[in-house]
C-alpha positions as CSV (number, residue, x, y, z in Angstrom):
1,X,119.3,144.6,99.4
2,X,121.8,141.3,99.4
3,X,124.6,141.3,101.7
4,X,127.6,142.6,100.2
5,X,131.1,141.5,100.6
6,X,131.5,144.6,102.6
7,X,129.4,142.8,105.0
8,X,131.3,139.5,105.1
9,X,134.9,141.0,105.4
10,X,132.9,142.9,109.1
11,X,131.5,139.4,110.0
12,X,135.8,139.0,110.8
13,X,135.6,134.9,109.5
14,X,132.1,134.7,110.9
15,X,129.8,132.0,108.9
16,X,126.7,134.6,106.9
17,X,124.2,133.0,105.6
18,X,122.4,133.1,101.8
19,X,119.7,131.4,100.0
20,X,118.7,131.1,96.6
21,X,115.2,131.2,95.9
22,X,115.7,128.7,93.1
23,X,116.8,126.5,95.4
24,X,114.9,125.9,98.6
25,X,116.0,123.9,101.6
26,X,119.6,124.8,100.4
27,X,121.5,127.8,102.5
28,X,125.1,128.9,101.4
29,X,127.4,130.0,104.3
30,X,130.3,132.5,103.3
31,X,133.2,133.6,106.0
32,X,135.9,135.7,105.0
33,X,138.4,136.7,107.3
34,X,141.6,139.1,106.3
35,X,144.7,138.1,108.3
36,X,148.5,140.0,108.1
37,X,149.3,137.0,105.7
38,X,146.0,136.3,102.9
39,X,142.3,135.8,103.0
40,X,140.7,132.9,105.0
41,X,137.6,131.7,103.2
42,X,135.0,129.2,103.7
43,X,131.8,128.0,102.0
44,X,129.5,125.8,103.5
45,X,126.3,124.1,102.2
46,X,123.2,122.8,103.8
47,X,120.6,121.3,102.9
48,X,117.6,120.5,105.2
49,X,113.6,118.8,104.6
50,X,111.2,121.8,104.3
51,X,108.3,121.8,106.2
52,X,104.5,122.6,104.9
53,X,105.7,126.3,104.3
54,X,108.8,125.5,102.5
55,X,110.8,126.8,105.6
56,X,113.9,124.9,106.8
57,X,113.1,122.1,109.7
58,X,116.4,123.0,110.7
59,X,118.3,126.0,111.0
60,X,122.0,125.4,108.7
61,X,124.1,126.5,112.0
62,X,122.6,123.8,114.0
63,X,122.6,121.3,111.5
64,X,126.6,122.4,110.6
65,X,127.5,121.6,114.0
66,X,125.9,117.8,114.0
67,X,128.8,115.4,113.1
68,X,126.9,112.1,114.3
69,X,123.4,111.1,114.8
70,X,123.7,111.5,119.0
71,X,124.6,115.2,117.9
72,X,121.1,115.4,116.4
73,X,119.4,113.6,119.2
74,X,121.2,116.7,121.5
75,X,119.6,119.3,119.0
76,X,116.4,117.6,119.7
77,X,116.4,116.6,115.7
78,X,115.1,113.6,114.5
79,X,116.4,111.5,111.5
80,X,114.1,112.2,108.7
81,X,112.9,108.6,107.2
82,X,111.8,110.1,103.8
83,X,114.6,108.2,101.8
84,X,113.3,105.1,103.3
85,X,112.0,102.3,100.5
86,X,109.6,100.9,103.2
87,X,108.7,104.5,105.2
88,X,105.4,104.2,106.9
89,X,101.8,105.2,105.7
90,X,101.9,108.2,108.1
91,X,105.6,109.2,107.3
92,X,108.1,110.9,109.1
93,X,106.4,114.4,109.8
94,X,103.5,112.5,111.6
95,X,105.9,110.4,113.7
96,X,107.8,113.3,114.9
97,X,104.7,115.4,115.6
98,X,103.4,112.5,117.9
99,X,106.9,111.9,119.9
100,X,107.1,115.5,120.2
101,X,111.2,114.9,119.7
102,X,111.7,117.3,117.3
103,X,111.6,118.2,113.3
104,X,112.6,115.6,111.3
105,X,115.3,116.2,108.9
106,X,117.4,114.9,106.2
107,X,120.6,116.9,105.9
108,X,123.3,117.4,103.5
109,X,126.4,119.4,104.3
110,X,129.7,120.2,103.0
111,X,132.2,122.4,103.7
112,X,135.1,123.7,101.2
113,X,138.1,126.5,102.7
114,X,140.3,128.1,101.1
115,X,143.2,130.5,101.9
116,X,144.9,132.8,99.3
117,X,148.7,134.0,100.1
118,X,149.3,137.5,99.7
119,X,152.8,136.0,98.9
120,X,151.5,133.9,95.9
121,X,149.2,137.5,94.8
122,X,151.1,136.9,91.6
123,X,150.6,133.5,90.9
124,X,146.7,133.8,92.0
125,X,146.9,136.9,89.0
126,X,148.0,134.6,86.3
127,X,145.7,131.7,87.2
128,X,142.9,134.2,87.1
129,X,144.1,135.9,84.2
130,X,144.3,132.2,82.1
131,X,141.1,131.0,83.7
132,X,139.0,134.7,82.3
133,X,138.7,136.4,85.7
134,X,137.4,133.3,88.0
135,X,138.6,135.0,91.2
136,X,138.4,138.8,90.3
137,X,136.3,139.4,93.8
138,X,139.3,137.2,95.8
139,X,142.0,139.2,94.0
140,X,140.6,142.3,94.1
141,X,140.5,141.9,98.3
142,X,143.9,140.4,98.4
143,X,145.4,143.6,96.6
144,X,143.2,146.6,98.6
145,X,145.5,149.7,99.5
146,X,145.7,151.1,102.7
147,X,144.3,154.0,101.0
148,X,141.2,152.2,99.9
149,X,140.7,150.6,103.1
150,X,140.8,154.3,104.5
151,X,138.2,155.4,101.9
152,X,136.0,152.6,103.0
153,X,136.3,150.1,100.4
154,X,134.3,151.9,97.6
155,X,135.5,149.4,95.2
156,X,133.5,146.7,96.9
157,X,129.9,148.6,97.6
158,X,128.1,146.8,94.5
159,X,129.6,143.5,94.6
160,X,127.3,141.0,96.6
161,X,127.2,137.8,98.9
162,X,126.4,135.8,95.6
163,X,129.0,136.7,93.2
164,X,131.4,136.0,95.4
165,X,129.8,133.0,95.9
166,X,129.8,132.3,92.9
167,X,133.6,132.9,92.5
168,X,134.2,130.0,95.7
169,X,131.4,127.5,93.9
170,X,133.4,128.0,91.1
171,X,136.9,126.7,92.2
172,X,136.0,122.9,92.5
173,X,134.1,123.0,89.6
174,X,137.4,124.2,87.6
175,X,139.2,121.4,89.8
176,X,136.8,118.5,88.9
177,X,136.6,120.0,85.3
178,X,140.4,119.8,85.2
179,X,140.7,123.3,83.9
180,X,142.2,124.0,87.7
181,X,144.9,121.5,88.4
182,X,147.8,120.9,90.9
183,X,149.9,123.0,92.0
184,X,146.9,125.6,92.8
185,X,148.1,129.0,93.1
186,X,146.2,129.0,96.9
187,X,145.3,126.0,99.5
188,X,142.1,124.4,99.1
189,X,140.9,121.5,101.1
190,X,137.3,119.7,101.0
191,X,136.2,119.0,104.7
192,X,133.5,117.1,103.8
193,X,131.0,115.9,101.1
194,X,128.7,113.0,101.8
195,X,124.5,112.5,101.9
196,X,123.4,112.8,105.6
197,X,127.2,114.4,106.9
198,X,126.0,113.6,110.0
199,X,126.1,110.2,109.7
200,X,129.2,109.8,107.8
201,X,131.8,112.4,109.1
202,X,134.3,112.0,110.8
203,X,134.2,114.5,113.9
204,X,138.2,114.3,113.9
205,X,138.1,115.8,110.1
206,X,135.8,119.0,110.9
207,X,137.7,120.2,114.6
């Protein structure tokens, strides 16, 4: 059975970690965290080379916490050469297995947080009312009883890792669609979104 947001709300802002099998290589990190004023959320993607088994070279925590190549060189990763135009007869997997030094990998990461103000609950409601429902799961959290939370949050038992994911994925699609647009009913920041993160971010933008 799929994690449900049941599980993420007891992970107390903790990254937990989903993949589609449509998509391999690709995990999906969701942390929720419930504080006196809102929700804290945060969605990370990774993406990592697959080895002969289609299992990750590297796993998406590691790989998260890389924000420059000497980062990967400390995890004992190598830089994968498979976007390379001249990459070598024996390619990268062979190179690596030789040096001993570690997977090779070619990583993609970004990270998108959001936090939802139980003082702006109103707003949220009418944005999500004019945009059919596109953060029922978020709005449904934000507005739990104290008797529901005593009941055990019955409300939440079928609801699952990926349909609230699919409610976060959703918000900066609405953005870059321009059906979402400033001022947002809730804070939304893009930490980062570049081919090989490692090698482009900024460690200043992700501490």
């Amino acid at each position: 059975m799929a994690a449900t947001v049941k599980t993420l709300l007891e992970h107390h802002g903790e990254l937990y970690w989903g993949a589609r099998t449509a998509t391999p290589g690709y995990q999906y990190g969701i942390s929720l965290d419930v504080v006196p004023q809102g929700i804290e959320a945060q969605v990370a993607y990774v993406l990592s080379d697959l080895d002969e088994n289609d299992a990750e070279l590297v796993d998406p925590e590691v790989l998260l916490s890389c924000y420059s190549v000497a980062d990967l060189e400390r995890n004992g990763i190598v830089p994968s050469d498979l976007m390379d135009e001249d990459e070598s007869e024996d390619g990268p997997d062979a190179r690596s297995a030789e040096d001993g030094a570690g997977a090779p990998v070619i990583g993609w990461y970004c990270v998108e947080r959001s936090f939802f103000d139980r003082d702006r609950a109103d707003e949220l409601a009418a944005s999500n009312d004019s945009l059919d429902g596109y953060l029922d799961i978020v709005l449904s959290i934000l507005t739990i009883t104290p008797e529901e939370v005593e009941a055990g949050l019955p409300s939440l038992d079928a609801v699952s890792f990926f349909d609230l994911l699919d409610e976060l994925e959703g918000i900066a699609e609405r953005i870059d669609s321009g059906d979402l647009r400033a001022p947002l009913p809730f804070e939304f920041t893009l930490v980062n979104d570049a081919l090989l993160g490692w090698q482009n971010a900024d460690e200043a933008d992700f501490r």
